[in-house]
N, C-alpha and C positions, 0 to 999 in steps of 0.2 A: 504494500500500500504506500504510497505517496506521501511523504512529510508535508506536516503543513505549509512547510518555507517552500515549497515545492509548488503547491497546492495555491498559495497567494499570490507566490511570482506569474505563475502562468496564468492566473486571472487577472491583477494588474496590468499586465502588460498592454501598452499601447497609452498609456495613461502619462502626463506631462509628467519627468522625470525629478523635477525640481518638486512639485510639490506631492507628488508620491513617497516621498522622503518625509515630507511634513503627515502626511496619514502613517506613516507606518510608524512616527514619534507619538501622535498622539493616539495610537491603537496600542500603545506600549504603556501609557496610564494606569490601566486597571483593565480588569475581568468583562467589564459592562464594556467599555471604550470598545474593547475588542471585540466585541460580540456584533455592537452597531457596523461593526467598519469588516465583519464578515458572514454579510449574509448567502452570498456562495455559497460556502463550506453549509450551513447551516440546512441548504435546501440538496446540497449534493447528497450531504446522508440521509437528510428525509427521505429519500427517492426510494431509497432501501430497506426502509423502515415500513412496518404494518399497522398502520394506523388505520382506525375503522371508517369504514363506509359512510361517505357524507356527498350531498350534494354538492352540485359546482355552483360555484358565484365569484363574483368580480372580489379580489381583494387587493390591500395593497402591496403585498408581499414583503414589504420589511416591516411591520408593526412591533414597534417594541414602546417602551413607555415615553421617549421621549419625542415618537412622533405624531405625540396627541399635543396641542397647543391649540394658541391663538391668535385669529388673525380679524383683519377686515376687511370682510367683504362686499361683492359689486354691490347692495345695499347701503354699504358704510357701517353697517353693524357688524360689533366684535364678536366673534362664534368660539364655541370649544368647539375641536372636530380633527379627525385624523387628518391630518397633513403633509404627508410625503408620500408620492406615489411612483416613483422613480421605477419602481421595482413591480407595477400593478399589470396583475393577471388574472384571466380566467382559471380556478383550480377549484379541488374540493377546500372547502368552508376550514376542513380543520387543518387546513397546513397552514391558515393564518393565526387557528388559536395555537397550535403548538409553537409558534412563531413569539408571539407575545406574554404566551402561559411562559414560557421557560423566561423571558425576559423576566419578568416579575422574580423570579427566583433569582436569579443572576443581581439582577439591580440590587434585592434586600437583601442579599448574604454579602453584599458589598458596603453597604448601609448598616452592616452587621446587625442587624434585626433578629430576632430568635426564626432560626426553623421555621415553629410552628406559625408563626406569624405570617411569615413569604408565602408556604402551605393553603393558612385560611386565606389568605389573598387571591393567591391562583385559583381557587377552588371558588369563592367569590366570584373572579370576574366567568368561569365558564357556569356557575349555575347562573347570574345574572341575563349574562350572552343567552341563554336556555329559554331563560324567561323570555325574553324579550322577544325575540322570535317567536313563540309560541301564542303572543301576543299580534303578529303580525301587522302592527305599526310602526313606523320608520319615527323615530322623535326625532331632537337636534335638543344643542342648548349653544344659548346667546345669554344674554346678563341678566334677562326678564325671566326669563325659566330656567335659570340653574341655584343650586343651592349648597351651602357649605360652602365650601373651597375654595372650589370654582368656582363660584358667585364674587367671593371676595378675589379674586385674581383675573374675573372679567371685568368689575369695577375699576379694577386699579389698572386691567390694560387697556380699559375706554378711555381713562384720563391722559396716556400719549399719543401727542399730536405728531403731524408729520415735519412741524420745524423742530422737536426734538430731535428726530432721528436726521433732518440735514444738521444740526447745531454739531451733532457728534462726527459726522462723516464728510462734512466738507468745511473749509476756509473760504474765507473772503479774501479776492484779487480782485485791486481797481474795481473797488465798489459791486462787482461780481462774483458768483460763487464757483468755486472747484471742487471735484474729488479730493478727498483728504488721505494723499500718499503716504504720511506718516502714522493712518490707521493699521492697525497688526493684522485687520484684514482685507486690505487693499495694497494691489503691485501696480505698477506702472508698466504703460506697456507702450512700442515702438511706434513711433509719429504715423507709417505706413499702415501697419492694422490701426492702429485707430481711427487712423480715416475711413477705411473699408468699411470700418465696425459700426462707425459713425452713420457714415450714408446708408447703409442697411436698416439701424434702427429709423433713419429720418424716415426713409420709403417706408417702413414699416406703418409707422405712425398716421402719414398720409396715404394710407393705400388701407391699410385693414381697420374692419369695422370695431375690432377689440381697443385700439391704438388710444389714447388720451387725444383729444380734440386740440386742434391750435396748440401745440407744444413743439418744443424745436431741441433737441442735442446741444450741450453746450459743452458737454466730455467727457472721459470714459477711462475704466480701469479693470485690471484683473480684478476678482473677486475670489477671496478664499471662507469659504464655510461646511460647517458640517460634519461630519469622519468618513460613511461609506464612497460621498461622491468629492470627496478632494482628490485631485487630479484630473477632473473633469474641466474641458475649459468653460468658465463663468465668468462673466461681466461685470459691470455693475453701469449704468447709464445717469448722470446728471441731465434732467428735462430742465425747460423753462417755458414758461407759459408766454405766448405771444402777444396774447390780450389785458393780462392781469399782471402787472409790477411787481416783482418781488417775488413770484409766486413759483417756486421749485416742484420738483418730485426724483427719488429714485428707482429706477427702473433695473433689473435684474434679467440674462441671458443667459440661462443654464446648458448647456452640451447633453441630447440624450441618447444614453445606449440602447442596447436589448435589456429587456428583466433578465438578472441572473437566474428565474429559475425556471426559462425556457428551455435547457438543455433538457430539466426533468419532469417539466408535464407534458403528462400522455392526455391532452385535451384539445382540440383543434379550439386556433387561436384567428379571428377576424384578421382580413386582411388593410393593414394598418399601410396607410401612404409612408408614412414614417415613425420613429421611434417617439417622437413628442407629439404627434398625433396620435397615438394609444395611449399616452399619459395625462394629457390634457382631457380625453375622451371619457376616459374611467373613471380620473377625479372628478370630473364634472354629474358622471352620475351616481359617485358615490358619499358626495357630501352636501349637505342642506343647499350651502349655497356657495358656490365658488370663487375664490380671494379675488381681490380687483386686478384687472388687467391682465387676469390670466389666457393665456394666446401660443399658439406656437410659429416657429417661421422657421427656414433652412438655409444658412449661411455659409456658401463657398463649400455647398455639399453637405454638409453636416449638419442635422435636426440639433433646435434647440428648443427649450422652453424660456416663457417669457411672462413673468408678473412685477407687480408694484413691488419694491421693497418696501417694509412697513416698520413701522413704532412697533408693532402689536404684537410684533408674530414671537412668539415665544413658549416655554414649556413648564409645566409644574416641577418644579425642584425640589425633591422627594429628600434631599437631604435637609431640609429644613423643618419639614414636618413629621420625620422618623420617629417622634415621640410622640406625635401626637396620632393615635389608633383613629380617632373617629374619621380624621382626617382624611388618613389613608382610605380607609372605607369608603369615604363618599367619592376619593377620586379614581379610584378603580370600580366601584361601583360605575361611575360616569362612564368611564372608558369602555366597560361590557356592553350597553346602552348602546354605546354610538355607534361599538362594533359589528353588534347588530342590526341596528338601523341604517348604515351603509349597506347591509348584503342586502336587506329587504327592499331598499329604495332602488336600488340597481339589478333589483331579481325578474327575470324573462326577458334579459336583455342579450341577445347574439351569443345564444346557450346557454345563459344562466339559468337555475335550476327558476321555478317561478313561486311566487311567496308562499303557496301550498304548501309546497315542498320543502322547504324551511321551518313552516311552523309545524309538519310533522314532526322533523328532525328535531326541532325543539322542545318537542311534547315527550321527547325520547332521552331519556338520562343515561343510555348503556353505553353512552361512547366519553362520554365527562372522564370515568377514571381509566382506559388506554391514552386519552391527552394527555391526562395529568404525570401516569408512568411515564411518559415517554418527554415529557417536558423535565421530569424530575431528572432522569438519567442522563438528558443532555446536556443539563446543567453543570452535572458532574462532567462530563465529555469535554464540555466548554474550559471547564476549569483548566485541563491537561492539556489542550491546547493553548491556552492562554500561558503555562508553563513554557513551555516548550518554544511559544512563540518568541516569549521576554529572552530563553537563553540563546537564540538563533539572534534576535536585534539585540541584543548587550554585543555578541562575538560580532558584529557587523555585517551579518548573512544577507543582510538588505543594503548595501549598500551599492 
């Protein structure tokens, strides 16, 4: 069998060299870091694994905890809702709970939370998930309908504006504003592609119906975020309003691949123009309402995706309410909810299983504990991989 260093190199590959070096640093963090920035590995060995019988539905394939957050949507209301779909395919239902179930365990034995605790959690969100389905309504939560936690963390992410997040990301020059180069997640990049990159989004803007009205490019920079997709090339755009003084926005160009875990579904997949056209397509019918300015285009060949940078977009930080239980409860409680409400709102679409058939499966509790074994064992799996990973990047095996 393959070493993991083996196993990473050959999935990276093709990936900007410079800052694959910065993912394999910060996938050297901790257990969790690594786990986010391999979810490859995670679906190669599912493939192999006998997990019970479940319908097919749209998921997003990487679901772990921290890609539930929030953001602002074409509405302008702030939502809780899954948020990364990089990785979104048609598969059976439980390769996204085995997906997220083990995160939960991973995240809280990192958290150093007792056992039991990570346990009743995991176990929580798949009876939750259970319900909810069987209920066969899709909910959402936004700051009017959410409670606990999350209530308190969509208040406090409706109070930033979009001049806080220019205040932080760019400087003033001659009375005008720029990318801010000496952000830790912002590179400068070569006068020739920025111009390319330039006229691309300007066409963008004036040509698709997605694009911000009367806005014009005023500059542009690498963008580094995330752990699975650093080395991906990303953007970042300075707009400027053509009609209103003063009035900014930033805009984001993501690079999209194939989902990694196309090699291992055996499920005939829509045929997609491109890779940011199956990304855009899925989230859009998998989440209540979809972030502003979300769009795709193809530059110099290459699909990207393309949304608003926002104040908002951000995630629950598990490490500051590891004490507090109730808390925990109500934001994994949330997360089963929305988990569900995603497959249901996107159910009898281009093979998905249709809501019938979900809330069977929901009405059905005999497949909750092969998840849960099979979530607990990988967790342990994860661990030894995460070993092995650290002494392969300590010896410089990735360099």
């Amino acid at each position: 069998m393959r070493s993991v260093t083996e196993r990473l190199k050959q999935y990276n590959t093709g990936l900007l060299p410079e800052m694959l070096q910065i993912k394999y640093k910060l996938m050297a963090e901790n257990v969790f870091r690594f786990y986010r920035g391999t979810c490859h590995l995670f679906y190669e060995d599912l493939a192999k694994a006998d997990l019970p019988q479940a319908p097919k539905s749209w998921i997003c394939g990487d679901l772990h905890l921290e890609n539930f957050g929030s953001y602002r949507a074409d509405n302008r209301l702030v939502h809780f809702d899954l948020n990364d779909f990089d990785e979104a395919i048609l598969a059976p239902c439980t390769w996204e709970l085995a997906r997220i179930t083990c995160s939960i365990l991973i995240a809280f034995r990192q958290l150093k939370l007792e056992e039991k605790i990570a346990t009743n959690m995991a176990q929580l969100f798949l009876k939750t998930y259970a319900n909810t389905l069987s209920k066969g309504k899709a909910l959402y939560i936004e700051t009017k309908t959410a409670t606990g936690i999350v209530k308190t963390f969509l208040k406090r992410a409706a109070g930033k504006k979009r001049k806080r997040l220019l205040h932080k990301r760019t400087n003033i020059k001659k009375n005008d504003l720029t990318i801010m180069l000496e952000h830790p997640r912002h590179v400068g990049i070569d006068e020739e592609l920025k111009r390319r990159l330039t006229d691309h989004i300007q066409d963008w803007i004036n040509k698709s119906s997605d694009g911000p009205y009367n806005y014009e490019v005023c500059d542009a920079a690498f963008r580094l975020a995330g752990t699975g997709s650093v080395g991906l090339k990303r953007y970042a755009f300075l707009l400027k309003s053509k009609r209103l003084a003063g009035k900014y926005m930033l805009v984001e160009m993501k690079q999209a691949r194939a989902s990694c875990l196309t090699p291992y579904v055996n499920v005939q997949q829509p045929e997609w123009a491109h890779e940011a056209e199956r990304i855009v397509a899925i989230q859009q019918r998998m989440q209540n309402i979809p972030p502003a300015l979300l769009s795709h285009t193809v530059f110099e060949d290459e699909p990207y995706l393309i949304q608003e940078m926002q104040p908002v977009k951000d995630s629950i930080n598990f490490g500051l309410i590891k004490d507090r239980y109730r808390d925990i409860y109500q934001v994994v409680y949330d997360m089963a909810v929305l988990t569900a409400s995603a497959q249901l709102r996107s159910s009898g679409r281009q093979g998905s299983a249709i809501a019938d058939e979900l809330i069977t499966f929901g009405n059905d509790d005999s497949w909750q504990e092969g998840v849960l074994t099979y979530a607990t064992r990988y967790a342990e799996k994860m661990e030894q991989y995460y070993k092995d990973y650290r002494k392969a990047w300590k010896q410089k095996a990735f360099k």
